[in-house]
N, C-alpha and C positions, 0 to 999 in steps of 0.2 A: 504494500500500500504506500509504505512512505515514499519507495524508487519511485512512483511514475512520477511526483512532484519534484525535479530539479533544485538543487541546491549549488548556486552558482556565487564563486568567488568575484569581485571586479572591485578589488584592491588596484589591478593593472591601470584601470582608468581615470581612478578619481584625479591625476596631473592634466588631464584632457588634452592632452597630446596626440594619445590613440597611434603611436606608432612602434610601441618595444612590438614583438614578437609575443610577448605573452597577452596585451593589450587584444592583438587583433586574434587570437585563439581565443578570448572573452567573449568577442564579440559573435564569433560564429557558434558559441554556446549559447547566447545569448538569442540569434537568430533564431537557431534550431528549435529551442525553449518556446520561443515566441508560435513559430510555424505547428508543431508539433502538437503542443498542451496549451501555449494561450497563457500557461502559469507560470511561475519559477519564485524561488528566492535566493535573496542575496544578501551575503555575508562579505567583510571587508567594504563595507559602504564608508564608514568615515565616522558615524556618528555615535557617540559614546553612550554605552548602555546607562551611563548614568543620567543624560540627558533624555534618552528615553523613558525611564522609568519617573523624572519628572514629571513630564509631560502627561506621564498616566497618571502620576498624582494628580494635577492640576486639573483633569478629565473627571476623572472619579467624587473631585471635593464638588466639583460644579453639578453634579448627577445626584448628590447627597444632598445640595440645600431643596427648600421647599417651593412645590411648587410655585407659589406666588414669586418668590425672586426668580426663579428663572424665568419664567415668562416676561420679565423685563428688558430681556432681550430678544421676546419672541416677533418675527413678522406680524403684521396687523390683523392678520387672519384670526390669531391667538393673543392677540393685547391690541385692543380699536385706541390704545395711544402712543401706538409707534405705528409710524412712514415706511419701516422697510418691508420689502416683500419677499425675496429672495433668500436674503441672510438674517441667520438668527437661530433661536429654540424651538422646537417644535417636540410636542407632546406626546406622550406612549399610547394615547387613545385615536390616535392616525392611524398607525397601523401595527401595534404590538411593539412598539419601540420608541424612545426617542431621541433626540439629537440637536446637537450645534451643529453649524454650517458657516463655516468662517471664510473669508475671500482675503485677500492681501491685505495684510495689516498697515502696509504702505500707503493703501488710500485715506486717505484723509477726505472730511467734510466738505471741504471745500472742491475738493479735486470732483468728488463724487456728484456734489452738485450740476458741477459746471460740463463734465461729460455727459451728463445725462442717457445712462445707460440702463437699461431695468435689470442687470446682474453687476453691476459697480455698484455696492451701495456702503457708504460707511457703517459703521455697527461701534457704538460705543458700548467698548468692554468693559469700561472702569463703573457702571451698574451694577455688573455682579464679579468683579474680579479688581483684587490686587494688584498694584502696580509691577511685584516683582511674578505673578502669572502672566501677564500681559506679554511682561519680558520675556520668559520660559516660552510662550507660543509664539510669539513674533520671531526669537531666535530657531524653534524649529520650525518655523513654514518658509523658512531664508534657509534652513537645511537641507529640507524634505524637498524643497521645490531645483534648489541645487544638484539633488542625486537624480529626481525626475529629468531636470535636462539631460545629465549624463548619459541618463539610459536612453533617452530617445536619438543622442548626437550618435551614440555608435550602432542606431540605425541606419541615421543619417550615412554615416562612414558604409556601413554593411554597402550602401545603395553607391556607393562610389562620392558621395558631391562632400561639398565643403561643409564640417561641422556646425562652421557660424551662420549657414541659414535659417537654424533654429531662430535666430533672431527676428525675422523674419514670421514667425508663428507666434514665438511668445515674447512680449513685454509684460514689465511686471505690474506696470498699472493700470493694463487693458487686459492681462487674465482673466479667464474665468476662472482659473485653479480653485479646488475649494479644499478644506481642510475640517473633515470633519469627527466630532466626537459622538459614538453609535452609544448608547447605554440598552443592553437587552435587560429590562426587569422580569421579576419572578409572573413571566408570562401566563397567564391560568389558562390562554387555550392558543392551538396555533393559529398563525395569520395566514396560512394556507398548507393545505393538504396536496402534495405531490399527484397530478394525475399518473405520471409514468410510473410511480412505483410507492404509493399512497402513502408516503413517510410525511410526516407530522416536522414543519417548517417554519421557524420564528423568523427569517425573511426569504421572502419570494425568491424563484428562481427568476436569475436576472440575466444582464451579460452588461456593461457601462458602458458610457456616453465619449470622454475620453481619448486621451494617446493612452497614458498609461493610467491606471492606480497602486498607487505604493501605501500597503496595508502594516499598521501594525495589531496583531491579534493576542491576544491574553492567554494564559496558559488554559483555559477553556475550553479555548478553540471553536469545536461547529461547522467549520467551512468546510464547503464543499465543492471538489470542481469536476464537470463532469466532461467524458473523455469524447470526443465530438465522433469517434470511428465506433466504438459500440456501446457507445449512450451509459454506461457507467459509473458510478459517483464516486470518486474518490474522498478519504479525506486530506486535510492540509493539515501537515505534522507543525508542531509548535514548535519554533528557534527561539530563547531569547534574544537572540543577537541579530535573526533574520529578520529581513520585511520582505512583504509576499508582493508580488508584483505581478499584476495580469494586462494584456490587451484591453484597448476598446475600438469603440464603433468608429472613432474618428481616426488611429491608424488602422484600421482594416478599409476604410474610406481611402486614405493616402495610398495607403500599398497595394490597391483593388485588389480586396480581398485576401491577399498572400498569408498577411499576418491578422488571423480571424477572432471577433471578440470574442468569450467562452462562458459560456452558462456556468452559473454559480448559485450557489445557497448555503444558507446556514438553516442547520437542526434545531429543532424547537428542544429548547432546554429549561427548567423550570429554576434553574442558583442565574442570580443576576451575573452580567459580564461586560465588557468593555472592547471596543478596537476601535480604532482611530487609521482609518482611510485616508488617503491624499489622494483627490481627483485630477490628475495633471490635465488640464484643458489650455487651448491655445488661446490667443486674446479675440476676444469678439468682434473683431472684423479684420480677423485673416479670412485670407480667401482660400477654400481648400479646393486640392483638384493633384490628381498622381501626378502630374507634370511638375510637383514640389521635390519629389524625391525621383521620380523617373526624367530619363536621358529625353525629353518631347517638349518642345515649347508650345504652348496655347496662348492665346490673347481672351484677355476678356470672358475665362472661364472659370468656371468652380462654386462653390458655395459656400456663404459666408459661414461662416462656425456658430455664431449666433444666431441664424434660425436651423443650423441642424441640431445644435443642443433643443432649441425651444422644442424641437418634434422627439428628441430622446427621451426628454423629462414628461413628457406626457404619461409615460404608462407607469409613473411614480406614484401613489398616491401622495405622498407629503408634500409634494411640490405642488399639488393641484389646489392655488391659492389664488 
């Protein structure tokens, strides 16, 4: 069970250079991973388990206060005296679970304003968070979103073109990246029953919206990734040191099709638990189209990443606000 999930080193990369010899053997691990399972994890990322294990503190204290303060940061949907809609708290009575959804800490009020984008939206933390929490997640979404590029640039390399196009996809104050805190509570029934093989599921089978997601999961665990060639479900072994990292819809959009998003789910489990996702998404008005990573020039082609998220998040329910 544990072999089919990859467990892949990419120590070689974090210089972003991408040229030793062990670098571009990463990379083809990396590739195969991606073509193959859709899954993998990665060890030698950079980021100190103790910096991780902050962060889960700082998830966990936020999931413990009462409802009334967290919903102080909820979209308007869940508190009629906040403006935001996109980002925020949202409730365990949505779909068996609930969650933060945080966007770049770097935007500020003003910035948010003046771009007027409906997934830009500022979100003041210091409502229900500390100034030195604030720090702790600001510091890891400058981490997390750091290792997200790395793995998408030696896609980029896989594909022959020059790493710094990434730039080109993602800026950091026109992301949609989101950063979020999942809390499963002592669920009392599941949020859906498996039609393929009737197992009892605290979140849906899914596949993300996304280049990547870089997941961290609790010794818990629950996940599930299933095998695209005979429909299978594996589970995803626990690393403390790993973060699970799968495909989405928008590089399977880039690489038509090559590199495929992958049905996922977690087990309905009744002990409360914790994992913290990082949605790597590009900025909302890149233009996407295979001619980003493939050898073909187009004029005037593609689709903006902002209305293919808007068509992603639909089959959400917690986004339907």
């Amino acid at each position: 069970m544990k072999s089919y999930i990859p467990t892949i080193n990419i120590s070689s990369l974090l210089d972003g250079k991408f040229i030793s010899k062990e670098s571009r053997k990463t990379i083809q691990e990396i590739k195969k991973a991606c073509i193959e399972i859709g899954f993998f994890q990665v060890v030698g990322h950079g980021l100190k388990t103790k910096d991780i294990k902050n962060i889960c503190t700082v998830g966990n204290k936020f999931f413990n206060m009462t409802d009334e303060y967290k919903r102080k940061l909820s979209p308007k949907k869940w508190n009629r005296k906040n403006k935001n809609v996109y980002r925020g708290y949202f409730p365990n009575d949505v779909n068996g679970k609930e969650g933060l959804d945080l966007g770049d800490l770097k935007v500020s009020k003003k910035y948010s304003n003046n771009i007027r984008n409906q997934y830009i939206e500022y979100l003041n933390l210091q409502k229900c968070f500390k100034e030195h929490s604030i720090k702790k997640i600001n510091n890891y979404f400058d981490d997390i979103f750091n290792l997200s590029e790395i793995l998408f640039k030696s896609i980029i390399i896989y594909y022959k073109k020059d790493p710094s196009i990434s730039n080109q996809a993602f800026s950091r104050l026109k992301t949609l990246s989101t950063l979020r805190f999942n809390y499963y509570p002592n669920q009392r029934r599941p949020v859906e029953i498996s039609r393929q093989d009737g197992v009892a599921l605290g979140c849906e089978t899914h596949v993300d919206s996304g280049i990547f997601t870089v997941l961290y999961q609790d010794k818990k665990g629950g996940l599930q990734v299933q095998n695209r060639k005979n429909k299978k479900w594996y589970d995803m072994p626990f690393n403390k040191k790993a973060f699970v990292v799968n495909t989405g819809r928008a590089l399977e959009y880039l690489t038509k099709g090559k590199f495929k998003a992958t049905n996922h789910r977690v087990l309905w489990n009744r002990s409360k638990r914790m994992s913290i996702p990082f949605f790597f998404e590009p900025s909302f008005d890149f233009k996407m189209h295979p001619s980003y990573l493939m050898n073909r020039k187009t004029l005037n082609k593609g689709q903006i990443y902002e209305k293919f998220l808007n068509s992603s998040l639909k089959k959400f329910v917690e986004y339907q606000r």
